[in-house]
C-alpha positions in Angstrom: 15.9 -65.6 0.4 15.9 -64.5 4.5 17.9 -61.6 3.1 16.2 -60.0 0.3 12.4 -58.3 1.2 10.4 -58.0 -1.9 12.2 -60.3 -4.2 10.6 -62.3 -6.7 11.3 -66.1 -5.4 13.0 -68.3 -7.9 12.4 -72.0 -7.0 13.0 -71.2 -3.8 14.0 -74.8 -1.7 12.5 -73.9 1.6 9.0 -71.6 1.1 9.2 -70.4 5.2 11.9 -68.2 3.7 10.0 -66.4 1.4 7.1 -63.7 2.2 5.0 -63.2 -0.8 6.0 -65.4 -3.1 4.2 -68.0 -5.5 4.8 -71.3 -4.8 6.2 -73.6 -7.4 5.6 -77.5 -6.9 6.6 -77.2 -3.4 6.9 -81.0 -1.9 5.8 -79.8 1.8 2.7 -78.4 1.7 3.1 -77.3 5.9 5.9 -74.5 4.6 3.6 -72.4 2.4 1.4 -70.2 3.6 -1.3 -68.8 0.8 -0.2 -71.3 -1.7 -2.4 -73.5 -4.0 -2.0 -77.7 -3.0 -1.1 -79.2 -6.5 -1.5 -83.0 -5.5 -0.3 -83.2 -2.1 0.6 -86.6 -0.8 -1.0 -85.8 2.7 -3.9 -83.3 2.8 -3.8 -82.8 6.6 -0.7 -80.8 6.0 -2.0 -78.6 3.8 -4.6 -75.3 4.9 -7.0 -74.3 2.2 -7.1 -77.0 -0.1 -8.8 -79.2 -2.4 -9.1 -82.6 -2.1 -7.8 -84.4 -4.6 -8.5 -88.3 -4.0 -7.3 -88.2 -0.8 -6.9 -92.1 0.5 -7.6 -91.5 4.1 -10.7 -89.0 4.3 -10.2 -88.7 7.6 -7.3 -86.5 7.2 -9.3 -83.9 4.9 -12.1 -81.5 6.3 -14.4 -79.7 3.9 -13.3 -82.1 1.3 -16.0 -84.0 -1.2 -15.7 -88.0 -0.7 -15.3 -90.3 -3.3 -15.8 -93.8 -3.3 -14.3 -94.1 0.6 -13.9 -97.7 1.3 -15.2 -96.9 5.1 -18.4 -94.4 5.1 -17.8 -93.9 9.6 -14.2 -91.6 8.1 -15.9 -89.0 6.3 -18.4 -86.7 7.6 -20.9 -84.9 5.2 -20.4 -87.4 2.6 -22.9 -88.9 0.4 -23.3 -93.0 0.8 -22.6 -95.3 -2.1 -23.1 -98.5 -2.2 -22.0 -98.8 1.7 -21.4 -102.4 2.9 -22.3 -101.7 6.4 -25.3 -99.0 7.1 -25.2 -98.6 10.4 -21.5 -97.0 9.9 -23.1 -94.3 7.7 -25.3 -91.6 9.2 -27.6 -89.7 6.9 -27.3 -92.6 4.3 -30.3 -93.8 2.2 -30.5 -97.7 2.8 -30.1 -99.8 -0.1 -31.1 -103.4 0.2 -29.8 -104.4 3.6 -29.5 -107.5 4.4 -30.2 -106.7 8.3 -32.9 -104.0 8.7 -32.0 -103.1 12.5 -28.7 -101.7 11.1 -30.3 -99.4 9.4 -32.7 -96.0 11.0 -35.5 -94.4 9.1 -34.9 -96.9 6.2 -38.1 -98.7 4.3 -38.1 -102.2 4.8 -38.0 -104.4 2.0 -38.7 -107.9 2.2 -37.5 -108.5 5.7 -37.1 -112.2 6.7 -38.0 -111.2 10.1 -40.2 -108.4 11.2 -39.7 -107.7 14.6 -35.9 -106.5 13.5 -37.7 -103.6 11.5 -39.2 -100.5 12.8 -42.3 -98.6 11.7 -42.5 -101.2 8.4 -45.2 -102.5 6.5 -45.8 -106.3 7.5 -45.0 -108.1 4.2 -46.7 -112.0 4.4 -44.8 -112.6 8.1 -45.3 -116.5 9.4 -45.6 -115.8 13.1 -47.5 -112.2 13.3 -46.9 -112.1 17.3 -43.3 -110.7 15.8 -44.9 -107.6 13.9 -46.8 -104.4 15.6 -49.6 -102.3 14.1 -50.0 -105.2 11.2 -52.9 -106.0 9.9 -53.9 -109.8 10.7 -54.0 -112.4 7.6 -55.1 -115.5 8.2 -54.1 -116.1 11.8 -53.9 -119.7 12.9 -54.0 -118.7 16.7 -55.5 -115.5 17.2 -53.5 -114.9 20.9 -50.5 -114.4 19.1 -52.0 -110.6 18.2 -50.0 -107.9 20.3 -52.9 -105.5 18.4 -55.2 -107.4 16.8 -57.6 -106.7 19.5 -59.7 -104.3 17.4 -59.1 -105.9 14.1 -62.0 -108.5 12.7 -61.1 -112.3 13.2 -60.7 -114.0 10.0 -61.9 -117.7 10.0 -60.7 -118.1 13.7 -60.7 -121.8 14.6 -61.2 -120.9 18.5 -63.2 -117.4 18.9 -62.8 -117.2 22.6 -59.1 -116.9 21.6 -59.9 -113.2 19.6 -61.5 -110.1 21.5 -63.8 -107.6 19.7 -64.1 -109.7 17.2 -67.6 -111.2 15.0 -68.1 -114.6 15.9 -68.6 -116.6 12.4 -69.5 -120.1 12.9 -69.0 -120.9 16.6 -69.1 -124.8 17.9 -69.7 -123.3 21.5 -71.7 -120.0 21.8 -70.8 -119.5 25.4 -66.9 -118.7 24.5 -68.5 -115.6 22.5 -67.6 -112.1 24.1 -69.5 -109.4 22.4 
């Protein structure tokens, strides 16, 4: 083929030796330039292609991803189903297990507050471990972080709550305001 310019190419065995010519089920993708991929075994050799389920997204830019097994390897993918949020940026969380894996994600039903940011405070047992929550029920009233402006609820020491309404005091002189 080196020898003949403007030749139609007729299963040609090496494409680098033809200008200009289409290419025909060529098994490396890396010797043909302008040529559609058709199933390509590696898609890192090829230029210009699609991605057709590629094993390893890693090794295809501008390709769509589906169903990768490891969300961290592609990059402008959508998320499904990961295992591991905090491997998949942009990702909407569904149901983690562990909520500090996981950024601007709701929270739902964490066994432990604290490990959540800027989530509502569902029924927590020990509310010193949840801020800007609403106070139900306290047993202790010190174990607020910001409870100081919120009313006391049936608090069985009141010199234990600030800003609060006294309801019931045994000793008046533990009142503050």
């Amino acid at each position: 083929m080196s020898q003949c310019q403007n030749c139609p190419c007729i299963n040609p065995q090496v494409m680098s030796l033809c200008q200009n010519c289409p290419c025909i089920n060529p098994q490396v993708m890396s010797q043909c330039q302008n040529c559609p991929c058709i199933n390509p075994q590696v898609i890192s050799q090829c230029q210009n292609c699609p991605c057709i389920n590629p094993q390893v997204m890693s090794q295809c830019q501008n390709c769509p991803c589906i169903n990768p097994q490891v969300m961290s390897q592609c990059q402008n993918c959508p998320c499904i189903n990961p295992q591991v949020i905090s491997q998949c940026q942009n990702c909407p969380c569904i149901n983690p297990q562990v909520m500090s894996q996981c950024q601007n994600c709701p929270c739902i039903n964490p066994q432990v507050i604290s490990q959540c940011q800027n989530c509502p405070c569902i029924n927590p047992q020990v509310m010193s471990q949840c801020q800007n929550c609403p106070c139900i029920n306290p047993q202790v009233m010190s174990l607020w972080d910001s409870g100081k402006n919120q009313p006391c609820i049936n608090p069985q020491a009141m010199n234990q709550c600030q800003n609060g309404p006294c309801i019931n005091p045994q000793v008046i002189g533990q009142w503050q305001n």
